[in-house]
C-alpha positions in Angstrom: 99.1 92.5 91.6 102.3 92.3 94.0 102.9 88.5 92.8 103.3 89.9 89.5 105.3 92.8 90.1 107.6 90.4 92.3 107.6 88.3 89.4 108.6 91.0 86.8 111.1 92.4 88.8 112.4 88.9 89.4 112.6 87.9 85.5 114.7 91.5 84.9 116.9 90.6 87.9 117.5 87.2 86.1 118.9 88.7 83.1 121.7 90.4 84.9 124.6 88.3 84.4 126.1 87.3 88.2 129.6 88.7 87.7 128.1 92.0 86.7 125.9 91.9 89.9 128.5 91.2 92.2 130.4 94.2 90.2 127.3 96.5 91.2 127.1 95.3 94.8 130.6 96.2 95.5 130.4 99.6 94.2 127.6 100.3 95.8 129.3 98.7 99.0 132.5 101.3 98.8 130.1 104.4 97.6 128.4 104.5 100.7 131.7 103.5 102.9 133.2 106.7 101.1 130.9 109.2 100.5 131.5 111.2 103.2 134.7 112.2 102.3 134.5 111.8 98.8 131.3 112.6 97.3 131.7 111.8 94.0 131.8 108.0 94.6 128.2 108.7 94.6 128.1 108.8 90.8 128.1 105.6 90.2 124.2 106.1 90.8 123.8 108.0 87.8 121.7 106.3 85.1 123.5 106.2 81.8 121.7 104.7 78.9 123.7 103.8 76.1 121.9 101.5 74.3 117.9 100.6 73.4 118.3 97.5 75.5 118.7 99.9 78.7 116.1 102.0 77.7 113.3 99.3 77.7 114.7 98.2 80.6 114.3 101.8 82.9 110.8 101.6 81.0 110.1 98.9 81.9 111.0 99.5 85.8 109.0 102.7 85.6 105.9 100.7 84.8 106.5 98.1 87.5 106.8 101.2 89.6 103.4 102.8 88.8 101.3 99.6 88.7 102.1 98.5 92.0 98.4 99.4 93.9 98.4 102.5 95.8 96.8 102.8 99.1 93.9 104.7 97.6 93.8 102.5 95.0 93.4 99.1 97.4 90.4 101.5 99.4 88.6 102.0 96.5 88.6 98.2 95.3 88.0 97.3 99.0 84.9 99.9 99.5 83.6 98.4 96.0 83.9 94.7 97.4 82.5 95.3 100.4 79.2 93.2 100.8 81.8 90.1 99.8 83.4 90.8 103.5 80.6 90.8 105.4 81.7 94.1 107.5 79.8 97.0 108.7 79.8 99.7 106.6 82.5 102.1 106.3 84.9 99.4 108.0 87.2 100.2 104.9 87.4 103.8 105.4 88.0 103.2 109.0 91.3 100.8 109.0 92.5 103.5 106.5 92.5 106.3 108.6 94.1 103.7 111.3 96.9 103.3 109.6 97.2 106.5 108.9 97.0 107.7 112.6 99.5 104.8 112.9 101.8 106.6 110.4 101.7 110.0 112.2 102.4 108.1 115.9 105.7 106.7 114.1 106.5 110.7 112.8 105.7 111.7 116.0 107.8 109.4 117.7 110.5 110.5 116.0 109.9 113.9 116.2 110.4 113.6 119.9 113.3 112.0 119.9 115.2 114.7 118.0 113.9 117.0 120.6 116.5 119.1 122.1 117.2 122.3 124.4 117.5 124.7 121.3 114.2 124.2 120.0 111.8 127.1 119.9 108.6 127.7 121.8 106.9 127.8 118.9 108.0 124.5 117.7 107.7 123.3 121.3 104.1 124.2 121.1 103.6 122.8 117.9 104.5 119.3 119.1 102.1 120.0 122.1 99.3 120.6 119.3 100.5 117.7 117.5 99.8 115.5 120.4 96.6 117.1 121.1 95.2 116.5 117.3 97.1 112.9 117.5 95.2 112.1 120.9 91.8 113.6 119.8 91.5 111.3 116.4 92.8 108.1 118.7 89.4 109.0 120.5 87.3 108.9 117.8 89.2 105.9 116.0 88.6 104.1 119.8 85.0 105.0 119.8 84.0 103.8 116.4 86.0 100.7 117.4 83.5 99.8 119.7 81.3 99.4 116.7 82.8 96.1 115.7 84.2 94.9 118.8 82.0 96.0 121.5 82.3 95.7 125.3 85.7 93.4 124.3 87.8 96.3 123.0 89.0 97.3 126.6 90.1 94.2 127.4 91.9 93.4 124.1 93.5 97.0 124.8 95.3 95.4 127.4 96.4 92.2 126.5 97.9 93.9 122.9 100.7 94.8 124.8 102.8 98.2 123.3 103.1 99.4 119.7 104.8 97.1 117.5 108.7 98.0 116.5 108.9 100.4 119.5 112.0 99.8 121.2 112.0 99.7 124.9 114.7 102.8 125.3 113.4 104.7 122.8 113.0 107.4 125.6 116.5 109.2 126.0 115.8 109.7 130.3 118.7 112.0 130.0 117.2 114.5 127.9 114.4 116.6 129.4 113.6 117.6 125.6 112.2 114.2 124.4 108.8 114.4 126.1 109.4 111.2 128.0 105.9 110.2 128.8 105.5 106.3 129.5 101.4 106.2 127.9 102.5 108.8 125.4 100.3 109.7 122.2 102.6 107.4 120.0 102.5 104.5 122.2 98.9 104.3 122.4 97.7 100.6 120.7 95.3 101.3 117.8 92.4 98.7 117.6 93.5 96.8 114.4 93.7 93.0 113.8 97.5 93.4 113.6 97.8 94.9 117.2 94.9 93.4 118.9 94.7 89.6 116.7 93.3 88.3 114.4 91.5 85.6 115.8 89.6 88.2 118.0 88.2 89.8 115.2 87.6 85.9 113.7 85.4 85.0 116.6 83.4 88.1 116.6 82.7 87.3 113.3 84.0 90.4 111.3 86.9 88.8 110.1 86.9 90.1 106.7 88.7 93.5 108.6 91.8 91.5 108.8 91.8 90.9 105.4 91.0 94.6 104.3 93.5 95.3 107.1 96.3 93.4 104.8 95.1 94.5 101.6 95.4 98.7 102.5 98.2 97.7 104.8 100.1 96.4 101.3 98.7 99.6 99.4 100.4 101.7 102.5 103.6 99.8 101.6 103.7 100.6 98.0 103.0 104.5 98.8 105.9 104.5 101.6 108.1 102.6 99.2 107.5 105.1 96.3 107.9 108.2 98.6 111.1 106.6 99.9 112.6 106.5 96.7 111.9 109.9 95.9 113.9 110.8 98.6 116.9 108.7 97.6 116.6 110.3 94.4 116.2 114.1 96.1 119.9 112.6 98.1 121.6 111.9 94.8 120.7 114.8 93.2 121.7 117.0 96.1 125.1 115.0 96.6 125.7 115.3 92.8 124.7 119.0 92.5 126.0 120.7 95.7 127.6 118.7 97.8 130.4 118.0 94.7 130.2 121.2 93.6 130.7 123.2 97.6 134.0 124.6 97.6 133.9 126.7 100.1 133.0 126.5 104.4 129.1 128.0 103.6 128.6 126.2 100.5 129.6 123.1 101.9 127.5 123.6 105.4 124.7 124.3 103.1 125.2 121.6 101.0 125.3 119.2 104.3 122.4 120.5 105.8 119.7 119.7 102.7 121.6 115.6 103.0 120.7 115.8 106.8 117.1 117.0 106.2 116.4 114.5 103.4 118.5 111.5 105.6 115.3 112.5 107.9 112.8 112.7 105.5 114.2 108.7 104.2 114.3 107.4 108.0 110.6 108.5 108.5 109.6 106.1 105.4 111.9 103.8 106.7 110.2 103.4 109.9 106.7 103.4 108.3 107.9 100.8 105.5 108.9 98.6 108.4 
């Protein structure tokens, strides 16, 4: 289903003539390196259809759009398939809920690191709970683990090293506020074929999890992808509907204020897409 998707997109991309591409990519190029003081470079983002031949094409994007699997989708294909993998029952339902812990370490993560002295105690405590509920379904996800890896798992825990795109400094030491804790919650290594190997799961004979792994982990993709363009669309709008139209200090601050809370809702896709 992604091969063909690739493909369509690929065979529309085609049709674009090369002059008119390199037109696009340089506006897009001096949109962004403007928009700050000049909002209304951001226009050039607006869809305008002036002839059929657009039309199909938007349709036709749309479609590729909604036919790309969804992670619930790819479970319910993978739960119906299931003898052909020769896994334990309820393997499927378990690397979902993995990566969807893994989702919430990578919020959580980023959560922290916007910590700072003004915060609340309410929203201090609230990030306490978070890590409680984070660190109590890590438990369980360990304990079913042991299911398909047995006695192993503790020692594949060690040698799988940290959590994969975590930067070494992501801790600001310099800020009390960013709950530096070295074995932190988000750092914790969940017990999936891309953290621990594949060739351990290979040799203990349930291989078939690092396939489903791939398979939901595309599905994952897809959903972060689609969400992540909903808030690109949520950041036009608001550029083309406030921040053009703020002429005043409040209007303006307001204006600013919904771009910095959608810029974080896009960098929390981002760092789950990647």
């Amino acid at each position: 289903m992604l091969a063909s998707v690739q493909d369509s997109f690929a065979e529309l991309d085609n049709r674009v003539p090369p002059e008119l591409r390199q037109k696009w990519i340089q506006e897009e190029t001096n949109a962004f390196a403007s928009q700050i003081m000049n909002p209304k470079a951001m226009d050039i983002f607006e869809v305008q259809l002036t002839k059929g031949e657009d039309l199909r094409t938007l349709r036709m994007y749309f479609m590729l759009i909604h036919t790309a699997p969804t992670t619930k989708s790819v479970e319910i294909d993978l739960i119906s398939w299931q003898e052909e993998y020769h896994c334990p029952h309820g393997s499927v339902t378990w690397i979902a809920k993995a990566l969807k812990l893994e989702e919430a370490q990578f919020v959580f993560a980023l959560d922290s690191r916007r910590a700072h002295s003004t915060m609340t105690e309410t929203y201090m405590l609230s990030m306490v709970r978070h890590r409680e509920w984070l660190q109590s379904h890590i438990n369980g996800l360990m304990e079913y683990a042991e299911k398909y890896l047995g006695d192993t798992l503790g020692d594949m825990l060690q040698d799988a090293g940290k959590v994969p795109d975590q930067q070494d400094d992501w801790v600001d030491t310099d800020n009390p506020f960013m709950v530096p804790i070295p074995d932190g919650t988000e750092l914790v290594v969940l017990p999936l074929p891309s953290y621990l190997g594949k060739h351990h799961f290979y040799k203990l004979g349930v291989g078939g999890l690092v396939d489903q792994e791939l398979q939901l982990q595309q599905g994952q993709a897809n959903d972060t992808l689609h969400e992540l363009w909903l808030a690109l669309a949520d950041k036009a709008v608001i550029f083309r509907k406030d921040v053009r139209h703020a002429t005043n200090y409040n209007r303006n601050t307001r204006a600013w204020a919904k771009i910095a809370t959608t810029e974080a809702i896009v960098q929390r896709h981002a760092r789950i897409y990647r």
